[in-house]
C-alpha positions as CSV (number, residue, x, y, z in Angstrom):
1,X,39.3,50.6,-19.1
2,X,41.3,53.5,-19.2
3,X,39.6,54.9,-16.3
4,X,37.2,53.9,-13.5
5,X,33.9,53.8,-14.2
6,X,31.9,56.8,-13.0
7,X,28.5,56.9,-14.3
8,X,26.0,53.9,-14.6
9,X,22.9,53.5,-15.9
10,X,20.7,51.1,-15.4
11,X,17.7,50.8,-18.1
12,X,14.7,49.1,-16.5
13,X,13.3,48.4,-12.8
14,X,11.9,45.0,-11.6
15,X,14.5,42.4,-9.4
16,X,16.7,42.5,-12.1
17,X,17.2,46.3,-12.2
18,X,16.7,47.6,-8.9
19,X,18.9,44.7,-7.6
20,X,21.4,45.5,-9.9
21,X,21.7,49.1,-8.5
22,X,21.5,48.5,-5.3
23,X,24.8,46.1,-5.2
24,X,26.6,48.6,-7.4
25,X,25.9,51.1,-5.1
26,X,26.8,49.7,-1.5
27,X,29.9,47.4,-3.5
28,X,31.5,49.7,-6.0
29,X,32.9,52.1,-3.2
30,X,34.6,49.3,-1.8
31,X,36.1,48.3,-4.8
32,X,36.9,51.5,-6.4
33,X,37.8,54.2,-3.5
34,X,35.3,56.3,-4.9
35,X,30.6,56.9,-5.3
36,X,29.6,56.2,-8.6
37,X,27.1,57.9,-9.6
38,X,24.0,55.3,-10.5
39,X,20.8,56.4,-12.1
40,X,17.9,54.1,-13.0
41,X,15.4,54.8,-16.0
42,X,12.2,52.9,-15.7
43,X,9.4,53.6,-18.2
44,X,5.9,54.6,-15.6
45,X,3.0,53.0,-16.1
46,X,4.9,49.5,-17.2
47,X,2.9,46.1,-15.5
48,X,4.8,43.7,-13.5
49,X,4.5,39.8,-14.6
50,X,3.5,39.7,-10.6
51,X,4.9,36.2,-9.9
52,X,5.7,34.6,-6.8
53,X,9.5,33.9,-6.7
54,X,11.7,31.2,-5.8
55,X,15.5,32.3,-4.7
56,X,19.0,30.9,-4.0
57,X,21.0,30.9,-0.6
58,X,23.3,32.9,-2.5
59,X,20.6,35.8,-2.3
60,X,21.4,36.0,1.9
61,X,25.0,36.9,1.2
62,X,23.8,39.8,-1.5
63,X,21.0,41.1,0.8
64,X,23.5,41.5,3.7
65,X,26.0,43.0,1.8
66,X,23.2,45.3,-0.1
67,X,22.4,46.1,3.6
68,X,18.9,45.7,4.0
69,X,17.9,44.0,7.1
70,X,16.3,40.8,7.1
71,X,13.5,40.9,9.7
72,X,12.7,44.1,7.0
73,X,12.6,41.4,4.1
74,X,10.4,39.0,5.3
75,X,7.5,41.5,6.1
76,X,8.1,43.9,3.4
77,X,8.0,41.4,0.9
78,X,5.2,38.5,2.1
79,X,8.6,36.1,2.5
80,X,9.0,33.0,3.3
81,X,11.7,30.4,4.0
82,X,13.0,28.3,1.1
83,X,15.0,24.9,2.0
84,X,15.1,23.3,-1.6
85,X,13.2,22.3,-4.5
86,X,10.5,18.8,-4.0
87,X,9.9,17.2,-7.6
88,X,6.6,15.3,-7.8
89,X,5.9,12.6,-10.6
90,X,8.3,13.1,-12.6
91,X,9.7,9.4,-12.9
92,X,7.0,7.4,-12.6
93,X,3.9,9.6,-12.1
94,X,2.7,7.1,-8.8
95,X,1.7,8.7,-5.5
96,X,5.0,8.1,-4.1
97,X,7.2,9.3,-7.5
98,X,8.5,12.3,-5.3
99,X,12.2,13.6,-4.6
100,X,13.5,16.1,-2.9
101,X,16.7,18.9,-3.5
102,X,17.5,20.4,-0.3
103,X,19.9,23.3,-0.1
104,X,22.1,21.8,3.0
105,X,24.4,19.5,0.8
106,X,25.4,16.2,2.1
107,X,28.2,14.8,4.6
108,X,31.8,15.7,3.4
109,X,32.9,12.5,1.6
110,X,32.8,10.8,-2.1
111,X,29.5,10.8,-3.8
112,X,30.2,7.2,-4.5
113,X,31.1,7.1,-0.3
114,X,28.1,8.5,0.1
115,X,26.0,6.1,-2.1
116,X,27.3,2.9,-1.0
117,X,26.4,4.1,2.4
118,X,23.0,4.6,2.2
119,X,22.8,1.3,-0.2
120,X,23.8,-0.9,3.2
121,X,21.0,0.6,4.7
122,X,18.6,-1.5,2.6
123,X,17.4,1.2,0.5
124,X,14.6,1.8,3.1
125,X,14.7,5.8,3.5
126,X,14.9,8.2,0.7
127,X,18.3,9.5,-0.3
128,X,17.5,13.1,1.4
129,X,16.4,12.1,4.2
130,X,19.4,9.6,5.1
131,X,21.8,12.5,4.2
132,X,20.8,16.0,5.5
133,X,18.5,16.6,8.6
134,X,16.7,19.5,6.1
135,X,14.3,16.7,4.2
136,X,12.4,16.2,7.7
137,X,12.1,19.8,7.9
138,X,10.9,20.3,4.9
139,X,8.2,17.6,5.4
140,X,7.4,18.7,8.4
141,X,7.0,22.9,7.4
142,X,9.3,23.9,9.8
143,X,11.6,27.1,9.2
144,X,15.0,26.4,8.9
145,X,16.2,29.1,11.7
146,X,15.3,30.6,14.8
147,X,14.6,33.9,15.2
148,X,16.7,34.8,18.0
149,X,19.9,33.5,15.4
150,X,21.5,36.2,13.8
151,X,20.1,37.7,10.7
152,X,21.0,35.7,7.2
153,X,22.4,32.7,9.7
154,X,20.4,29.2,10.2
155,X,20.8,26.0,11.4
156,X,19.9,24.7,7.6
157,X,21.1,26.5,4.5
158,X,18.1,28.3,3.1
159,X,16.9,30.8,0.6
160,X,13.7,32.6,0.4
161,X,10.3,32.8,-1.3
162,X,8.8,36.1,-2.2
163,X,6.5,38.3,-3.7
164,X,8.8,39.8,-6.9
165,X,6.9,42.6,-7.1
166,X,7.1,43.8,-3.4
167,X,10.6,42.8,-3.3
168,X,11.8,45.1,-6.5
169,X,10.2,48.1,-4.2
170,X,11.8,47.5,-1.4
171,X,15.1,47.3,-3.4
172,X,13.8,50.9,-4.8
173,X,13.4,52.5,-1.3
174,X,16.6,51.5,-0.1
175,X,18.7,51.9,-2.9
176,X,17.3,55.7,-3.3
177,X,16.7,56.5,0.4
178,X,20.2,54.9,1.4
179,X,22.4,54.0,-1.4
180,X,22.0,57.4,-3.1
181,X,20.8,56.1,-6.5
182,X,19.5,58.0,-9.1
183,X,15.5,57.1,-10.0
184,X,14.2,58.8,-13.2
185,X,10.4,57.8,-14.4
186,X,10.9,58.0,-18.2
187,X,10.8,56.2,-21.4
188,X,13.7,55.4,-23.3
189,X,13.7,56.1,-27.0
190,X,17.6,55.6,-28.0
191,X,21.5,55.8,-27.6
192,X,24.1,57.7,-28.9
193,X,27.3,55.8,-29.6
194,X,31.0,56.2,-28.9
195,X,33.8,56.0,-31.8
196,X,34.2,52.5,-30.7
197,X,30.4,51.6,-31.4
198,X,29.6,51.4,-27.6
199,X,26.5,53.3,-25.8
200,X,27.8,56.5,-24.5
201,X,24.9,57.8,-23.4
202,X,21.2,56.5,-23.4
203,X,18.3,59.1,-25.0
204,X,15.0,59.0,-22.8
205,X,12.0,61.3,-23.7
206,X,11.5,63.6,-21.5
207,X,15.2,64.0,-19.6
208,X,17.5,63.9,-22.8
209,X,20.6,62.2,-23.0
210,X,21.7,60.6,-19.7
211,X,25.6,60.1,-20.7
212,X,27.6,56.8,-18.7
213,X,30.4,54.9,-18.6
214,X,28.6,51.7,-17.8
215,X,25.0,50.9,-19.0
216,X,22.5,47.8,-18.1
217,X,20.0,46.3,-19.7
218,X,17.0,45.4,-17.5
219,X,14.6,46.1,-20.0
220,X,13.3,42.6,-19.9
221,X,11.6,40.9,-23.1
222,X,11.9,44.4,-24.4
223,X,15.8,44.6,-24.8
224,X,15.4,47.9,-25.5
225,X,18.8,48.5,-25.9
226,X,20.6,44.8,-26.3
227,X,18.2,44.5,-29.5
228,X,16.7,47.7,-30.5
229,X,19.6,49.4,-30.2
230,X,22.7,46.9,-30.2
231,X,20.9,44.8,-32.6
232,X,21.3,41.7,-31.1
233,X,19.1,38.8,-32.5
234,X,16.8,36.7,-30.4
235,X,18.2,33.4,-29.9
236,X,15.2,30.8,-30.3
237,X,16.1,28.0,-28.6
238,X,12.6,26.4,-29.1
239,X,14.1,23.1,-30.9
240,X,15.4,22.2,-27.8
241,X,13.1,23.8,-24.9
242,X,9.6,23.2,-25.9
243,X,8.4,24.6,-23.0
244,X,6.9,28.0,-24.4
245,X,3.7,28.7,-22.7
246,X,3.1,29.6,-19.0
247,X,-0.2,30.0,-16.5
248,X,-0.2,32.0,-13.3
249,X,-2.5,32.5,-10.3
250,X,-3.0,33.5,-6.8
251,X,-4.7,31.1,-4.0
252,X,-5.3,33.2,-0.7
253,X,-4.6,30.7,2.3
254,X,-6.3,30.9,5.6
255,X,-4.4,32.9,8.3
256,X,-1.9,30.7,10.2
257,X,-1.9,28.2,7.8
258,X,1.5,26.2,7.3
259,X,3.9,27.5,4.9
260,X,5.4,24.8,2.8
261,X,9.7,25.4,2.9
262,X,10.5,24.2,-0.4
263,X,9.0,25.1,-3.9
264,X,7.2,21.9,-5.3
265,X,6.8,21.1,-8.9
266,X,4.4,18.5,-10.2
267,X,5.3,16.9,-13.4
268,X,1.9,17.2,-16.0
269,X,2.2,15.1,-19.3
270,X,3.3,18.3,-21.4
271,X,5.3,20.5,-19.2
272,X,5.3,20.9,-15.0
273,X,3.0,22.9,-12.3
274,X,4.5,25.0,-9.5
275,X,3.7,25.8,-6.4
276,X,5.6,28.3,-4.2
277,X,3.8,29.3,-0.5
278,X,4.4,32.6,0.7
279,X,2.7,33.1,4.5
280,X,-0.6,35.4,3.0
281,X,-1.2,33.2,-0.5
282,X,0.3,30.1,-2.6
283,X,1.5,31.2,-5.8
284,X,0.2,28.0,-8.7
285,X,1.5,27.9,-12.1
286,X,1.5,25.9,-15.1
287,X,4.2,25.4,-17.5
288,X,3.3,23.6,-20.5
289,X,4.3,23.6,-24.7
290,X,1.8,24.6,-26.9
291,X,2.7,21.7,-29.2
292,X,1.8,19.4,-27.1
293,X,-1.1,21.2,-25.2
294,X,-3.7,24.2,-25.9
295,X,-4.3,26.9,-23.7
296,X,-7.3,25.7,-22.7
297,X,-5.9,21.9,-21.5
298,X,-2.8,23.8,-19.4
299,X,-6.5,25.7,-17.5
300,X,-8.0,21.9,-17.3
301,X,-4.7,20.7,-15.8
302,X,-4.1,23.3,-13.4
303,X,-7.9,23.7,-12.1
304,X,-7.5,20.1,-11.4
């Protein structure tokens, strides 16, 4: 571009939104020498999906750089620790069909190193547990950090699990109380375009054209602007996912309960279940296609 980019707005709150804003704002200063100015439009009165949600280390670097502290995280947002991802049944469907993806990788060497190694073992312990320390953990529901270790540092590379909903106002509070972003509680109705055919600014309906340099889409399913304004068709990719269909609830847990460290999904014979603890509830899903299962046999298969 011609010049540096000034004025950003971001269309749509949630994770996607609010995070989106916050890194702009405590990143773009560094980058550029000089504060953009960030404002985010979020229609009121807009329902959240409400999911539990499963992260990636990566998250750790982003938070720290966002600059929100992470004692503040894990009470704010009913956190827990993530270690990796357990699958259950998915190979055989026995009682012991169960593997494990943890997030501390393996010993520096060759994966074909590594492979023969644990083949002259006999075969006798699972592949995650002969490689990374983080499998016992896991089995075990203990954290993988201390908290007298620094803040985003562990003994075992982790992520987080978290209530989406609580986390996307926590991203809110900062990135207006500290980052100095913009919030505007409005509905957005249009765009007006530049000679070149991009947005140049975005219409809402009570606050009038909010003119940028730079706007996002966060608007979800909605696309208010990346189809209803860009006209950009949906993409169905449903010859090739069939998964199309999904079942959420809550399950309170008894106080001091343990948490498990890693998300677990349980292979079902149209689709898979998850199960992601956080320390005050388990959030339980089921994934399933409608082509090969109704709505009511996904509520049979979950129940159970």
């Amino acid at each position: 571009m011609e010049r540096p980019i000034g004025r950003i707005v971001i269309v749509g709150g949630g994770t996607a939104g609010w995070l989106s804003a916050a890194y702009l704002a405590a990143r773009l200063p560094h980058i550029t020498h000089h504060e953009p100015s960030i404002t985010l439009v979020e229609a009121p009165g807009i329902p959240t999906v409400g999911v539990g949600e499963g992260t990636w280390p990566t998250i750790r670097a982003t938070l720290a750089q966002i600059g929100i502290d992470e004692e503040e995280l894990l009470l704010a947002c009913d956190a827990s620790f993530k270690q990796g991802s357990r699958f259950d049944g998915w190979v055989s469907g026995n009682p012991a069909d169960s593997y494990l993806h943890p997030f501390t990788p393996p010993p520096a060497a060759t994966p074909r190193a590594l492979v023969a190694a644990w083949s002259a073992q006999g075969g006798g312990a699972a592949f995650a547990d002969a490689m990374t320390p983080q499998a016992r953990a896991c089995a075990a529901d203990l954290a993988p950090r201390q908290a007298a270790m620094p803040a985003y540092g562990g003994a075992l590379n982790y992520a987080y699990h978290l209530d989406a909903a609580k986390l996307a106002a926590l991203l809110s509070r900062h990135s207006t109380g500290r980052l100095g972003v913009r919030h505007i509680a409005d509905e957005v109705v249009g765009a007006t375009r530049d000679e070149a055919g991009g947005i140049a600014a975005v219409v809402t309906k009570e606050n009038g054209e909010l003119a940028a340099d730079l706007v996002i889409d966060c608007s979800g399913h909605s696309a208010i602007l990346i189809s209803g304004e860009l006209e950009s068709d949906w993409c169905d990719l449903g010859a090739s996912l069939f998964n199309d269909r999904a079942i959420a609830l809550h399950l309170p847990v008894a106080p001091g309960s343990p948490i498990a460290s890693q998300t677990i999904g349980t292979a079902h014979r149209a689709g898979w279940l998850w199960d992601i603890g956080l320390p005050t509830r388990r959030g339980i899903g089921c994934v399933y296609s409608l082509r090969f299962m109704s709505d009511d046999q996904a509520m049979a298969e979950l129940a159970a």
